[in-house]
N, C-alpha and C positions, 0 to 999 in steps of 0.2 A: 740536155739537162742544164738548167742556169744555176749559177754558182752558189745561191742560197739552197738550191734542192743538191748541191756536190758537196755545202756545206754541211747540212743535215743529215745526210748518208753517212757521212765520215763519222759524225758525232755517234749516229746511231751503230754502226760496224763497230768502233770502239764498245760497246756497250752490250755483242752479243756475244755468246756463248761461240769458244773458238769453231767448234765444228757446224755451225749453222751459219756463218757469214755469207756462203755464197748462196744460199736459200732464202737471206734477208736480204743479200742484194739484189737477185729477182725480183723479191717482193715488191721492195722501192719504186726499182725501176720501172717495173710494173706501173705501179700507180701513182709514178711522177708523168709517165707518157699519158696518163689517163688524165693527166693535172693540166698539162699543154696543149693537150687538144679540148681541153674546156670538158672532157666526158667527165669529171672525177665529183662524184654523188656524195651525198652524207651516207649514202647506202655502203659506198665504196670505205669509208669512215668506218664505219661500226665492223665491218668486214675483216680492213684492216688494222684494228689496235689488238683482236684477241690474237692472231697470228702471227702479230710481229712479239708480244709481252711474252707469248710460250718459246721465241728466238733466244730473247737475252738471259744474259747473267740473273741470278735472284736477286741480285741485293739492288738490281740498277732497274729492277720495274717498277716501283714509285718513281723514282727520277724520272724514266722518257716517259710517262703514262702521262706525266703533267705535263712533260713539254708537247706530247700528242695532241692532248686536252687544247692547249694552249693554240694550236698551230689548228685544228678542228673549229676551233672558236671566230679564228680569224677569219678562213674560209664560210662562216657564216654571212660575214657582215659583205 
């Protein structure tokens, strides 16, 4: 994991619901290794935002949705 995706985890673990952390750190990790070896899809995208938004806190799923958004978008380009 590169510091930007250790960064990002951190931000997002702050951000989930205490009893789901180790379920979203799977999650991540998951598809930061999917990210490294070049497998990581827009399919993998759609997959992972509805699974990680039912993780967090209510009030902080607009806030990571956008920075998802944000982070899906650049993977585009």
């Amino acid at each position: 994991m590169d510091q930007g995706q250790e960064l990002f985890l951190g931000y997002i673990l702050e951000r989930v619901q205490e009893d789901k952390v180790e379920e979203a750190k799977a999650l991540f990790l998951e598809n930061f290794k999917k990210l490294t070896e070049g497998n990581f899809t827009q399919e993998d995208i759609v997959m992972l935002i509805p699974k990680a938004m039912a993780l967090l806190k209510p009030d902080k799923v607009e806030e990571v949705l956008a920075v998802m958004n944000e982070f899906a978008g650049d993977l585009k380009k």
